[in-house]
C-alpha positions as CSV (number, residue, x, y, z in Angstrom):
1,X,-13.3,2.9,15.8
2,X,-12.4,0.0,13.7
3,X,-12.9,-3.6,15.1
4,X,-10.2,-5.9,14.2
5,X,-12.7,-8.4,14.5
6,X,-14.8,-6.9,11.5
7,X,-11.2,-6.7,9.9
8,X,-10.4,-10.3,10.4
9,X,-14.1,-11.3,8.6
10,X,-13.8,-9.4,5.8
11,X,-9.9,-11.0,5.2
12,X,-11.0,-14.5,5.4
13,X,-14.4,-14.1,3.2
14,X,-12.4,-11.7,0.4
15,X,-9.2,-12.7,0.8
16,X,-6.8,-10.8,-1.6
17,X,-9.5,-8.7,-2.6
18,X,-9.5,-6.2,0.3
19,X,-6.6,-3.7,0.7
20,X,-5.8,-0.7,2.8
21,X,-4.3,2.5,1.6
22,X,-0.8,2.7,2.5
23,X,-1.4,6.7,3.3
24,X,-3.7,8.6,6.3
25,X,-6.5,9.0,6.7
26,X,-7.3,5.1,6.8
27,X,-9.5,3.3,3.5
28,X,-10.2,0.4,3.7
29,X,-11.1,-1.2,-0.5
30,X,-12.7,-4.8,-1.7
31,X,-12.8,-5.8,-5.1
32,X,-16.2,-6.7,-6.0
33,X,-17.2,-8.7,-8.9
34,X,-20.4,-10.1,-10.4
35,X,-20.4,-13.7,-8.6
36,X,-19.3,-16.6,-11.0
37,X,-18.9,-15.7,-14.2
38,X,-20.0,-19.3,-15.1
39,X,-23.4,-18.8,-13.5
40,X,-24.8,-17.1,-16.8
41,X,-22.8,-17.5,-20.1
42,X,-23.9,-14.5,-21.3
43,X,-23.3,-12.2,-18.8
44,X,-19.5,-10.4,-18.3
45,X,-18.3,-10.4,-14.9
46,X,-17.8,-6.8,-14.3
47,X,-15.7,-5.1,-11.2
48,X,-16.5,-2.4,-8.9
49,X,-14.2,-1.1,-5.9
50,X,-15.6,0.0,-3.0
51,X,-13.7,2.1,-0.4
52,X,-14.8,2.2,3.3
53,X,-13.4,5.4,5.2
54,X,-14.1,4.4,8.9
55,X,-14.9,7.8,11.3
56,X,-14.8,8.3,15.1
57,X,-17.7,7.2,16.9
58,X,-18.0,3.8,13.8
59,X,-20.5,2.2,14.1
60,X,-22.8,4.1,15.5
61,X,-21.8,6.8,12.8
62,X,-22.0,5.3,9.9
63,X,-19.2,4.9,7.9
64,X,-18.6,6.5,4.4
65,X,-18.5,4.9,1.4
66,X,-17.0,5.7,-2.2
67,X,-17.3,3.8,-5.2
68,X,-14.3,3.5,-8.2
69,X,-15.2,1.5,-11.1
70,X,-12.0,-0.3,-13.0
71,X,-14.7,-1.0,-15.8
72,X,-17.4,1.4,-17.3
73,X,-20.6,-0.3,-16.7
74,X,-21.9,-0.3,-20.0
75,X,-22.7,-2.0,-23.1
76,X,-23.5,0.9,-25.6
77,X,-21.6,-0.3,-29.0
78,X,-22.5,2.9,-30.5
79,X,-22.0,5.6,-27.9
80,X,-19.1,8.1,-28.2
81,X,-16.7,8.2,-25.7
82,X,-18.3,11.2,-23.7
83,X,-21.3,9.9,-23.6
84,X,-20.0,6.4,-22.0
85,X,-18.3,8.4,-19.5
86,X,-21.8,10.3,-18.6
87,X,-22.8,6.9,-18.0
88,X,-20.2,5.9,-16.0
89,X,-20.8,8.6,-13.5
90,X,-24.4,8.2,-13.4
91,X,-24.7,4.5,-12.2
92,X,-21.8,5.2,-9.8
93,X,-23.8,8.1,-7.9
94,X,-26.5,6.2,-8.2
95,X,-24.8,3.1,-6.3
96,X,-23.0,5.3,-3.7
97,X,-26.3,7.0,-2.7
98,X,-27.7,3.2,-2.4
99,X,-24.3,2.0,0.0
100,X,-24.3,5.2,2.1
101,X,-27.9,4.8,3.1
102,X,-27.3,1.6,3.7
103,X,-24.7,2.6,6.5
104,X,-26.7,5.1,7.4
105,X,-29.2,1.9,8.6
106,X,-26.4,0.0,10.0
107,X,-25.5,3.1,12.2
108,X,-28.3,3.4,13.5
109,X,-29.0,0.2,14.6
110,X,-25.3,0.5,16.0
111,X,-24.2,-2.6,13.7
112,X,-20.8,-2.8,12.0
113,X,-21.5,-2.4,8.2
114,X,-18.4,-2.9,5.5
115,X,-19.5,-6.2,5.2
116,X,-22.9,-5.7,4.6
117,X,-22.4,-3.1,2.3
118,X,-19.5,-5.0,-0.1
119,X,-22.7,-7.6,-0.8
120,X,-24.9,-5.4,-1.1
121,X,-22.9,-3.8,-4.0
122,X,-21.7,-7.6,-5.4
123,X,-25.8,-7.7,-5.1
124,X,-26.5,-4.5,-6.9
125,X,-23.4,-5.0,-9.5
126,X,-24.9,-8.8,-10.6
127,X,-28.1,-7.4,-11.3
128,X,-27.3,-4.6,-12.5
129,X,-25.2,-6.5,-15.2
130,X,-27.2,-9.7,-15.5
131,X,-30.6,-7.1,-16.8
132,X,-28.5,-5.2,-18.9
133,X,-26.4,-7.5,-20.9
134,X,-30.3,-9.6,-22.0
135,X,-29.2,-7.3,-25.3
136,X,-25.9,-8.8,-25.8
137,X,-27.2,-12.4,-26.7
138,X,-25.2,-12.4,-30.5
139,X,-25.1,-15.4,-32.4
140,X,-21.7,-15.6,-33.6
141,X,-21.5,-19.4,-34.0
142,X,-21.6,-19.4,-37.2
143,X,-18.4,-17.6,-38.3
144,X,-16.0,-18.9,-40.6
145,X,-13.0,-17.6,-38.5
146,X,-14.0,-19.7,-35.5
147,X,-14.2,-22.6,-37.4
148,X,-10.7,-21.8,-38.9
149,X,-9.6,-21.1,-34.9
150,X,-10.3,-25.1,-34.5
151,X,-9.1,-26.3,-37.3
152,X,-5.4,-24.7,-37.7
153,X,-5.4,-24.3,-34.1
154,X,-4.9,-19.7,-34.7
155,X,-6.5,-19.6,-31.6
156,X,-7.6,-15.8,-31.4
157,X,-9.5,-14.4,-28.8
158,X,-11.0,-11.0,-28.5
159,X,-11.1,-9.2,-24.8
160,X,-13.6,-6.8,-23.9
161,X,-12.2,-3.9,-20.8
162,X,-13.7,-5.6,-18.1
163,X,-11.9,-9.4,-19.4
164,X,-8.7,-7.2,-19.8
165,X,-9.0,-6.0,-15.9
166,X,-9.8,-9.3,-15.3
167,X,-6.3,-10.9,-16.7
168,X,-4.5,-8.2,-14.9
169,X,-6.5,-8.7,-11.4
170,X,-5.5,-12.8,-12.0
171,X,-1.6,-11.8,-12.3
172,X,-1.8,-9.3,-9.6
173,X,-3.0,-12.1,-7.4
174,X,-0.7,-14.7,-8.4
175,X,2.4,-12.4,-7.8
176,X,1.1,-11.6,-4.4
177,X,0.6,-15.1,-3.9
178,X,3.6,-15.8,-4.9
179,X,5.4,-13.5,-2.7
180,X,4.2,-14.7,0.2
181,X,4.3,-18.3,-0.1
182,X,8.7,-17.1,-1.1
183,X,8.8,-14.7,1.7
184,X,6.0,-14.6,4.2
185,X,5.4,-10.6,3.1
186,X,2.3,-9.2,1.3
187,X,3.6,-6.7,-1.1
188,X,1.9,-3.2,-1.6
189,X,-0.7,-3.7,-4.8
190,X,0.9,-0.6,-6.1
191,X,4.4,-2.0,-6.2
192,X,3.3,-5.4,-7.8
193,X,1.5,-3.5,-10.4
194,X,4.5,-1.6,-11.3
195,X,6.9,-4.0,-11.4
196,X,4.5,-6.6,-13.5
197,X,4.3,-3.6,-16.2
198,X,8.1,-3.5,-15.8
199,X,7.9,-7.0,-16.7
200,X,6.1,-7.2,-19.6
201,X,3.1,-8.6,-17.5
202,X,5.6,-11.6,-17.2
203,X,4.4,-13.2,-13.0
204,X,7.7,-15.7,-12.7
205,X,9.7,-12.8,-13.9
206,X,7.7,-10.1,-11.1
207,X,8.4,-12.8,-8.7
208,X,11.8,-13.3,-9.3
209,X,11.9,-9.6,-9.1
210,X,10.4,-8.7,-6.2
211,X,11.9,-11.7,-3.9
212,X,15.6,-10.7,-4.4
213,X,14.6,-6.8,-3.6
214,X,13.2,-8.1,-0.4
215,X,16.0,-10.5,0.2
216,X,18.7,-8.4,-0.5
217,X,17.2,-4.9,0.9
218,X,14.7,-6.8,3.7
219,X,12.3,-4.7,2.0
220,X,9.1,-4.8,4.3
221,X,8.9,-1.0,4.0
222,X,6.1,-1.7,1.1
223,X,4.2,-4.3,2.6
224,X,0.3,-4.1,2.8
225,X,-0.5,-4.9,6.4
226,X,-3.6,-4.1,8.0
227,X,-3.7,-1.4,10.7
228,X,-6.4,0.4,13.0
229,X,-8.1,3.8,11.7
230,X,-6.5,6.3,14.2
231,X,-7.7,9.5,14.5
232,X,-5.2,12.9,14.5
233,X,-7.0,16.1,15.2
234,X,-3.4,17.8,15.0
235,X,-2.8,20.1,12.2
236,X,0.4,19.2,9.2
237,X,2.3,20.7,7.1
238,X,2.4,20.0,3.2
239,X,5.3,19.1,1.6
240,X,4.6,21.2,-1.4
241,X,2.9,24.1,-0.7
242,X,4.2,24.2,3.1
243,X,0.7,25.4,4.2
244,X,-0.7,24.1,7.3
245,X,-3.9,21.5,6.7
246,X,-6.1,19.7,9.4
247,X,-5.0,16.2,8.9
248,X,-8.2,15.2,7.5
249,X,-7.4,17.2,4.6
250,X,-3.8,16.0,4.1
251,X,-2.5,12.9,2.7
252,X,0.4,11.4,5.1
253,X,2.2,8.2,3.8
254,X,2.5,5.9,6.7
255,X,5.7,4.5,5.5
256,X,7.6,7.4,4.8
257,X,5.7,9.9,6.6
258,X,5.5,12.6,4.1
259,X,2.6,14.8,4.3
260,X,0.3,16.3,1.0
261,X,-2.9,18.0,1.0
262,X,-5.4,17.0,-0.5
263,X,-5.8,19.8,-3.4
264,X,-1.7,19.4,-4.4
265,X,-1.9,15.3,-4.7
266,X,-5.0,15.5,-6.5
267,X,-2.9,18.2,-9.2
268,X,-0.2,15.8,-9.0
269,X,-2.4,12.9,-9.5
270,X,-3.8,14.3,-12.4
271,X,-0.9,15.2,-14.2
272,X,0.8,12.0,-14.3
273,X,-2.5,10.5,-15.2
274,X,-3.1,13.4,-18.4
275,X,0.7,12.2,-19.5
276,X,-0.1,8.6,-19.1
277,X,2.6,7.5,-16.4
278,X,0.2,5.6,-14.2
279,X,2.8,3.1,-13.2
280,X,5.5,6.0,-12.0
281,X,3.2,7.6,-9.2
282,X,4.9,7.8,-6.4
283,X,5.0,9.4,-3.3
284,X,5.1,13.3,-3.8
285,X,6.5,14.3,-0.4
286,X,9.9,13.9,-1.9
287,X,11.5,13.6,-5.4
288,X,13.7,10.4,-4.2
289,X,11.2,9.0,-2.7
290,X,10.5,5.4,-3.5
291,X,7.0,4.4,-2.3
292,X,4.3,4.3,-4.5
293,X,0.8,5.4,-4.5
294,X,-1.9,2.4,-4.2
295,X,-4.4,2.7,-6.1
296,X,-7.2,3.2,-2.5
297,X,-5.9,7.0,-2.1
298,X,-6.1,7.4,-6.2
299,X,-9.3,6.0,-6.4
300,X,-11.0,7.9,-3.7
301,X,-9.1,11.1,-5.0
302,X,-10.2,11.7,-8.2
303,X,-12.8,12.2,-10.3
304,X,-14.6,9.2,-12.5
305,X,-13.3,11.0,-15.6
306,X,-10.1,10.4,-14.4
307,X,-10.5,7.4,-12.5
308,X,-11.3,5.9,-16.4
309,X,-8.0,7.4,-17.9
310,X,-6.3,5.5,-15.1
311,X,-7.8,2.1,-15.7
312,X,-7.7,3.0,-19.7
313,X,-3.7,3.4,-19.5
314,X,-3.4,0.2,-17.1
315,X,-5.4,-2.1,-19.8
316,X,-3.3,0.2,-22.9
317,X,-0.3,-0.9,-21.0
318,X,-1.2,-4.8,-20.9
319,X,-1.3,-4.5,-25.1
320,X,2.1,-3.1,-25.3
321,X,3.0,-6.8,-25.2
322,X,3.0,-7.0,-28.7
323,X,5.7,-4.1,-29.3
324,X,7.9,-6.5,-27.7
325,X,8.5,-9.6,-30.4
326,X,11.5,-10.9,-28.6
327,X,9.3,-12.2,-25.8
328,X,6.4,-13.6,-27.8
329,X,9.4,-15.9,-29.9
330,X,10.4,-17.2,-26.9
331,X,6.8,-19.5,-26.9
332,X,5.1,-20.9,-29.5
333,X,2.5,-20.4,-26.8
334,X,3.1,-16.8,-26.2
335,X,-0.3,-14.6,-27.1
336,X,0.7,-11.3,-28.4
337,X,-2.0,-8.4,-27.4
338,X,-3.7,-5.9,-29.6
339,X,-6.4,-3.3,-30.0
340,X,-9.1,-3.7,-32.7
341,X,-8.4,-2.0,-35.5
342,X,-12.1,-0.4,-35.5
343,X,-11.6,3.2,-33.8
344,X,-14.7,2.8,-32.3
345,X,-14.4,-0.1,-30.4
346,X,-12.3,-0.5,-26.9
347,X,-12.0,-4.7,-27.5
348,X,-8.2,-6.0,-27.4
349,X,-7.5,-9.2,-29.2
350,X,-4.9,-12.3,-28.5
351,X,-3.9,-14.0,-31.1
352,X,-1.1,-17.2,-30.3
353,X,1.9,-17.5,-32.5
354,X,1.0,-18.6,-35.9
355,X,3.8,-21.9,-37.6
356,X,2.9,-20.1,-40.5
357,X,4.3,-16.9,-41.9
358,X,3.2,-16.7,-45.3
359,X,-0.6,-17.7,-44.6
360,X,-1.8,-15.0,-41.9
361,X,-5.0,-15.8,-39.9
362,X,-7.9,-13.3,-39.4
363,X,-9.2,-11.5,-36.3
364,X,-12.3,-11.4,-35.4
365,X,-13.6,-8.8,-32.4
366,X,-16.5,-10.1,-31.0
367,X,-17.2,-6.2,-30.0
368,X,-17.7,-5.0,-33.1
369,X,-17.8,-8.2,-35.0
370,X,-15.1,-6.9,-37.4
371,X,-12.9,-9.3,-39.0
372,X,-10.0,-8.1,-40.9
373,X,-6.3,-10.1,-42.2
374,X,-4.0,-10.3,-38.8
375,X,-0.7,-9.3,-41.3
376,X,-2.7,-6.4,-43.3
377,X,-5.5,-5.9,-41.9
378,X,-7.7,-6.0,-44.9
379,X,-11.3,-5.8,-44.0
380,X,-12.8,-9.4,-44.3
381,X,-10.1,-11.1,-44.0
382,X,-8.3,-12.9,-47.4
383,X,-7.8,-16.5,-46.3
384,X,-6.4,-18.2,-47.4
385,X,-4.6,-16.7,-49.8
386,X,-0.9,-14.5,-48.5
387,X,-1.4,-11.0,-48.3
388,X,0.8,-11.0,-51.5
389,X,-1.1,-12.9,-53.8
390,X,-4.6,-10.7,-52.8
391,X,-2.7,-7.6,-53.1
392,X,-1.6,-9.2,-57.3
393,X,-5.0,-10.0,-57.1
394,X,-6.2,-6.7,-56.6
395,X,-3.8,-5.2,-59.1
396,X,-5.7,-7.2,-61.6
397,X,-9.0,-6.3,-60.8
398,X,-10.1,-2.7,-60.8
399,X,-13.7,-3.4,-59.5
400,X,-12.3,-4.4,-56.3
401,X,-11.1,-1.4,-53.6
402,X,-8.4,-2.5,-50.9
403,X,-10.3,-1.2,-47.2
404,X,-7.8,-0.8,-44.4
405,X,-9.2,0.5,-41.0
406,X,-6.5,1.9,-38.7
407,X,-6.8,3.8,-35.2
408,X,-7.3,7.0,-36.5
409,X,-9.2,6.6,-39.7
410,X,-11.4,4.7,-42.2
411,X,-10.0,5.1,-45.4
412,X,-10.7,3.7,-48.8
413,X,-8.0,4.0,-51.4
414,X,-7.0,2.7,-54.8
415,X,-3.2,2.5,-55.2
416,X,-1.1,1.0,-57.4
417,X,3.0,0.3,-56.4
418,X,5.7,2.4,-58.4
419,X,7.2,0.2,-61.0
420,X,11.0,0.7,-59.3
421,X,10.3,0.9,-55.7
422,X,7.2,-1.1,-55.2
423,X,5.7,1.7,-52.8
424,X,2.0,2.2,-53.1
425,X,1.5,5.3,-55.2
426,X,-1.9,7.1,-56.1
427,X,-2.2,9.2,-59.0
428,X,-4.1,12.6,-58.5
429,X,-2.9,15.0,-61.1
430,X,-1.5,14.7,-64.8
């Protein structure tokens, strides 16, 4: 059984960065990261989550450990998609085999092992990441568009995933913070998540939020508190297929108390995952039901292939910023958020609010070291001419091809604009 004591330890040394699911049977999760990221300038702190189921008879049975990467750990510029995702899978079987024999160790020397095991990972993850980022070492001093960032003060920045988790992780932390220096109440990660998407990513706004639903509603319903593992040997029923499941094979939500197995919540899981509504997963047991799903019982659900969808959508949803101009007007500090426009790379860019319309900045992705106009995206960039006088430029020069990249193609085209309507035509017939 669980000892509160071993509880309390892991709280005060990882803070915010251990969670319990808010469902049966008990996980316990810590957030593990690659030490200080100012230790080596070169090396990306990375994040790895690893859940701690705690059996009967714990610790002299050891307890069981699964491993849910936010991140892919990888630094392949060049390998397709599926190939990444291979990856992905590989190194995480081949750090859960290390974890569960190191609790197998721990049990038999009858010794309480989470701890233990969430350094040895931290361990396993900085080395792991420190050897294979030696490759990354690229000189990029010398480009013209950081020299620009300094001068005009464009101040672009280019994200790779693990930075974007990273951002998110920061706010998640400072809204839970937040909350509980308001109102005394750790919320549910689940429900911050959701309501900082809500919010455009905006923490005073989540906050705000959050404090007058629990002050007007006393909303402690979907707070994260720490309980003991108990154990049920009695049998349920599920709430969508109404068979009858042992309840280690059925998911109960200890707030609401409604009762899944494990084959239909995994189904569900996956279909609001395929239709990208990772921030509407809520409790199945019911269709009014309010509580959410934290992200313990997702990640110890389902597969790594889906696991990556999840975390893809969570760091697509932090870009979807830039959709929203309104908010970004409201600061001259305000970043807006945005993919490179190379189809091959999985970098997001910032760029802050530029004084000056008519002169765009470029972007630069560090990823793929791309540069391209921020207003036209024309590869390499125009500076500092407006997009208007290259494009007369380029209707005066017939040696010189416009090349646009987009999300879904590289294209090269020569175009000229319709003498009434201005619209880019391209002749290919008489």
């Amino acid at each position: 059984m669980i000892n509160q004591e071993e509880i309390d330890v892991l709280q005060t040394i990882y803070a915010h960065d251990l969670s319990i699911s808010n469902t049966n049977p008990r996980w316990y999760g810590v957030m593990v990261a690659t030490g200080d990221q100012h230790q080596c300038e070169n090396v990306e702190q990375q994040y790895i989550h690893v859940l701690f189921h705690v059996p009967s008879g714990y610790p002299s049975v050891p307890v069981e450990v699964r491993v849910v990467t936010p991140v892919l750990i990888t630094n392949s510029k060049t390998s397709n998609s599926s190939n990444i995702i291979d990856n992905e899978i590989s190194v995480k079987e081949e750090l859960e085999v290390i974890l569960n024999l190191k609790a197998q160790e721990m049990a038999n020397n009858e010794e309480f092992a989470m701890y233990e095991i969430a350094e040895l990972a931290r361990n396993w993850l900085w080395d792991n990441q420190r050897l294979s980022n030696i490759s990354l070492n690229i000189n990029h001093d010398w480009w013209v568009g950081e020299l620009l960032d300094r001068i005009l003060n464009w101040q672009t920045n280019s994200y790779s995933p693990s930075k974007i988790m990273e951002l998110q992780f920061h706010m998640e932390l400072q809204v839970i913070e937040g909350i509980q220096e308001i109102c005394s109440v750790e919320v549910d990660i689940a429900k911050v998540r959701f309501f900082l998407m809500k919010n455009l990513w905006n923490v005073e706004k989540t906050i705000e939020v959050i404090t007058k639903s629990i002050n007007e509603n006393n909303d402690e319903t979907n707070t994260n508190i720490i309980h003991a593992t108990t154990d049920d040997n009695d049998e349920k029923s599920c709430s969508i297929c109404f068979d009858t499941f042992p309840t280690r094979e059925i998911i109960t939500f200890v707030i609401c108390n409604h009762s899944v197995c494990n084959e239909c919540f995994i189904q569900y899981l996956s279909l609001k995952i395929s239709e990208n509504h990772v921030f509407t997963i809520r409790c199945p047991g019911d269709v009014n039901c309010p509580h959410f799903v934290d992200p313990i019982t997702i990640g110890r659900l389902l597969s790594p292939k889906l696991i990556y969808k999840y975390y893809s959508c969570l760091r697509e949803s932090f870009n979807q910023l830039q959709k929203h101009t309104g908010i970004t007007k409201k600061s001259q500090s305000a970043k807006k958020f945005s993919w490179c426009i190379n189809p091959k790379c999985d970098y997001s860019l910032s760029q802050q609010n530029s004084d000056s319309i008519e002169i765009p900045s470029l972007l630069h992705c560090n990823g793929c070291t791309l540069t391209w106009c921020s207003s036209c995206e024309f590869m390499g960039g125009h500076w500092p001419s407006s997009c208007k006088d290259y494009e007369n430029y380029l209707l005066t020069s017939h040696t010189v091809k416009p090349i646009k990249i987009c999300k879904n193609e590289v294209s090269e085209i020569m175009t000229k604009p319709c003498p009434n309507c201005k619209i880019l035509i391209a002749k290919d017939g008489g």
